[in-house]
C-alpha positions as a printed NumPy array, in Angstrom:
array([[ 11.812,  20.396,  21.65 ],
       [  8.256,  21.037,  20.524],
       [  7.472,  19.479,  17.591],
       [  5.06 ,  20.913,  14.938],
       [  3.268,  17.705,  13.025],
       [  2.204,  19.09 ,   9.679],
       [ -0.499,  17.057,   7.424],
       [ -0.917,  18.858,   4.25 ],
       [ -2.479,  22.467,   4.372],
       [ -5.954,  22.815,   3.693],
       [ -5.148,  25.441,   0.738],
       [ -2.679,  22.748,  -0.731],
       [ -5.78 ,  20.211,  -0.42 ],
       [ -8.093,  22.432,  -2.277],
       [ -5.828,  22.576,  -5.679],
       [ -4.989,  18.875,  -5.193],
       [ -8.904,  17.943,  -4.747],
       [ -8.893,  19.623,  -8.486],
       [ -5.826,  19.161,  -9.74 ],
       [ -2.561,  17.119,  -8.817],
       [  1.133,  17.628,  -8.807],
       [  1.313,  16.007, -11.872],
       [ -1.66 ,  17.986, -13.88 ],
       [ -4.028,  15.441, -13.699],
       [ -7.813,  15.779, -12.588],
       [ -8.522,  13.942,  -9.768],
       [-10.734,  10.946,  -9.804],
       [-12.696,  10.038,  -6.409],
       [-13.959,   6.696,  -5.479],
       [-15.732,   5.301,  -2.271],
       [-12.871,   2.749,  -0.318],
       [-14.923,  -0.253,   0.497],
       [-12.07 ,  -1.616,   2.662],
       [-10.344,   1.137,   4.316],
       [ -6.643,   0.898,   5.588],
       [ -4.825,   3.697,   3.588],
       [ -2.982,   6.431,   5.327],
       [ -4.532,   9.692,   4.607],
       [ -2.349,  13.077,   4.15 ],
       [ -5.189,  15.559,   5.094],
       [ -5.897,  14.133,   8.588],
       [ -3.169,  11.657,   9.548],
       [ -5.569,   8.481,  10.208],
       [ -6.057,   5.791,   8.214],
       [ -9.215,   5.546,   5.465],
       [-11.811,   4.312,   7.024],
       [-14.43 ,   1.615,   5.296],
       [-16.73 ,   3.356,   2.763],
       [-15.231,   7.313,   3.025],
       [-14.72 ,   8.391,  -0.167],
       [-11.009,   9.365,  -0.854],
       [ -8.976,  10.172,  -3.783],
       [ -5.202,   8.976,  -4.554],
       [ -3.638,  12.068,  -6.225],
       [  0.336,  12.754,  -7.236],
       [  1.93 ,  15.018,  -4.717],
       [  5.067,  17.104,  -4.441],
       [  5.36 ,  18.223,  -0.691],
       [  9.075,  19.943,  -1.143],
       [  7.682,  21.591,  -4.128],
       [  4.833,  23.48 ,  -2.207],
       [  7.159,  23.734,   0.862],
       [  9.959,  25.767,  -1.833],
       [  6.947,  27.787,  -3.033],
       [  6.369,  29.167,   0.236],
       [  9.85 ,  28.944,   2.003],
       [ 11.605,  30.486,  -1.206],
       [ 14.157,  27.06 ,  -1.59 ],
       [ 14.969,  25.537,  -4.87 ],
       [ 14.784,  21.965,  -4.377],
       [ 16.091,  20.605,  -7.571],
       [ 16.419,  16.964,  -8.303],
       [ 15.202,  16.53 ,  -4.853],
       [ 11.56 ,  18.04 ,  -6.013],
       [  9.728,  14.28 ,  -5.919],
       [  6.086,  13.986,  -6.616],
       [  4.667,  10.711,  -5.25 ],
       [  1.165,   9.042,  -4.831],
       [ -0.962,  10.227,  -1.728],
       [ -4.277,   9.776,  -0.364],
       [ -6.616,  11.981,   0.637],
       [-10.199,  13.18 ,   1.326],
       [-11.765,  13.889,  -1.615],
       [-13.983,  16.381,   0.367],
       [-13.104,  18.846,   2.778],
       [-12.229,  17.157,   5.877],
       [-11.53 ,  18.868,   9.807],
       [ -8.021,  17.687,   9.778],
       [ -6.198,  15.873,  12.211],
       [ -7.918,  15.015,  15.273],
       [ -4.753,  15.522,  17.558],
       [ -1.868,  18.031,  16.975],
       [  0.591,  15.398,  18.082],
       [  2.183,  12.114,  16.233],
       [ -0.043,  10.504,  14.42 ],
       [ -0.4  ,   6.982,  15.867],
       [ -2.973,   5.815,  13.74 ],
       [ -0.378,   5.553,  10.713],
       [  2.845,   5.508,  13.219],
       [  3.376,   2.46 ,  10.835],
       [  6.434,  -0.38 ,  11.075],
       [  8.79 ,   1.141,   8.85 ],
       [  9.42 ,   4.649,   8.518],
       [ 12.715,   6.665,   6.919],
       [ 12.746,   9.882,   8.268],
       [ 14.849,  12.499,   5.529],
       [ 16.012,  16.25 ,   6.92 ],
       [ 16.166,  18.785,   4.593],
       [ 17.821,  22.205,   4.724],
       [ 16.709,  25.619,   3.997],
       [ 17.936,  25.323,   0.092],
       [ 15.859,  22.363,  -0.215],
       [ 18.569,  19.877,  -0.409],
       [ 19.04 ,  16.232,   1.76 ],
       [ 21.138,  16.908,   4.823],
       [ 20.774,  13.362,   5.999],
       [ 17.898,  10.845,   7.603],
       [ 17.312,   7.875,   9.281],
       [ 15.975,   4.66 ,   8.993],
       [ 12.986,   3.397,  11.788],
       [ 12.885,  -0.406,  10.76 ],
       [ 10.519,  -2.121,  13.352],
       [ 11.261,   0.555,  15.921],
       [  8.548,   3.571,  15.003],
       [  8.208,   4.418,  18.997],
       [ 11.294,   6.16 ,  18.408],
       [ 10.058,   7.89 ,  15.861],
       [  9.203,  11.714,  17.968],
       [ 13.104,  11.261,  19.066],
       [ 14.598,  10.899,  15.631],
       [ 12.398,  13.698,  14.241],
       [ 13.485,  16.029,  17.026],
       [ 17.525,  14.612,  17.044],
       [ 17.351,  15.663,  13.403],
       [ 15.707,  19.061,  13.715],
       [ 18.577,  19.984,  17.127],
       [ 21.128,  20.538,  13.796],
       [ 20.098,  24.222,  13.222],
       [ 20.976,  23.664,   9.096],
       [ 18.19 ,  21.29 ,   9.288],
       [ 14.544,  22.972,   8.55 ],
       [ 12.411,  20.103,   7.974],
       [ 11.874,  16.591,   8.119],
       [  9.586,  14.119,   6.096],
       [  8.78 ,  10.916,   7.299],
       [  7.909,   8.357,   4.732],
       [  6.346,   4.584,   4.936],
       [  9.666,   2.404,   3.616],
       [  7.82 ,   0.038,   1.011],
       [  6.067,   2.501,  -1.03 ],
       [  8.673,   5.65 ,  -0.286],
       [  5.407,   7.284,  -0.14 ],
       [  5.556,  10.87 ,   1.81 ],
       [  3.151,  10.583,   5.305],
       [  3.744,  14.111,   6.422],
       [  6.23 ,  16.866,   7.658],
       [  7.805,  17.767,  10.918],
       [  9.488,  21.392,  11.91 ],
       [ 10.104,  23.219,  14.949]])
C-alpha cells in the first residue's frame, strides 16, 4: 500500500504562524540548541533556525475539510514549527529524522472517532507496517503518529 506522509499543509501553517489553535499569537524565538521535531518539514530543528511552538488541533482542521465531527476526540496539543515559510519536507517518504523511539500510532474513522492504534515502544522500524496494517481496515481513514512522552502529534498518514 502506498502511503501518503502528511506534515501539516502550508495553508494550515500560514494561520498557525499568526494565530494558534488555541487563539493565541504566536511568539518566535531563535533555538540555540536544536533537537525539536518540526511539523512543517518532518526534521528535527536545527541549531539557531528560528521556530515557534504553537497549540495545534490536527483532527480539527482534518474535520474542517473532511466534513467529520470529532468531538471529545478534537485535541489541541503543543507543536513546533517554522516560524517562516519553509519548502517542506525534503522526502515524501517516512520521516527518519524524527522516526523517534517511541511512537503510538491512533486510526481514526471517517466520523472522526478512535477506531483503535498501536503502540511502537523501542521498535519504530516497524513503524511504515503498522501505519499501513491500520489503514488495510477500509473504516479506517487516517492515522496519527505521536512521540509517547509528550503525546505530542508528529504528523498524519492516509492512503
Amino acid at each position: 500500500m502506498d502511503l501518503r506522509v502528511l506534515p501539516i499543509a502550508e495553508g494550515v501553517l500560514a494561520e498557525l504562524r499568526t494565530v494558534d489553535d488555541a487563539g493565541r499569537g504566536i511568539e518566535p524565538f531563535v533555538d540555540e540548541a536544536g533537537g525539536a521535531p518540526l511539523r512543517c518539514c518532518l526534521r528535527r530543528v536545527r541549531a539557531g533556525e528560528r521556530v515557534a511552538l504553537v497549540s495545534y488541533a490536527p483532527l480539527r482542521r482534518w474535520a474542517a475539510e473532511s466534513g467529520a465531527a470529532p468531538g471529545a476526540y478534537d485535541e489541541v496539543g503543543p507543536v513546533f514549527i517554522h516560524a517562516d515559510t519553509c519548502a517542506g519536507p525534503d522526502d515524501p517518504g517516512w520521516p527518519e529524522e524524527i522516526r523517534g523511539s517511541r511512537r503510538v500510532l491512533r486510526a481514526y474513522c471517517a466520523e472522526g472517532r478512535i477506531l483503535g492504534g498501536c503502540l511502537l515502544d523501542g521498535n519504530t522500524g516497524l513503524s511504515e507496517q503498522t501505519a499501513s496494517d491500520l489503514l488495510m481496515d477500509p473504516a479506517v481513514a487516517l492515522v496519527h503518529v505521536r512521540a509517547v512522552e509528550f503525546g505530542c502529534f508528529l504528523f498524519e498518514v492516509r492512503r
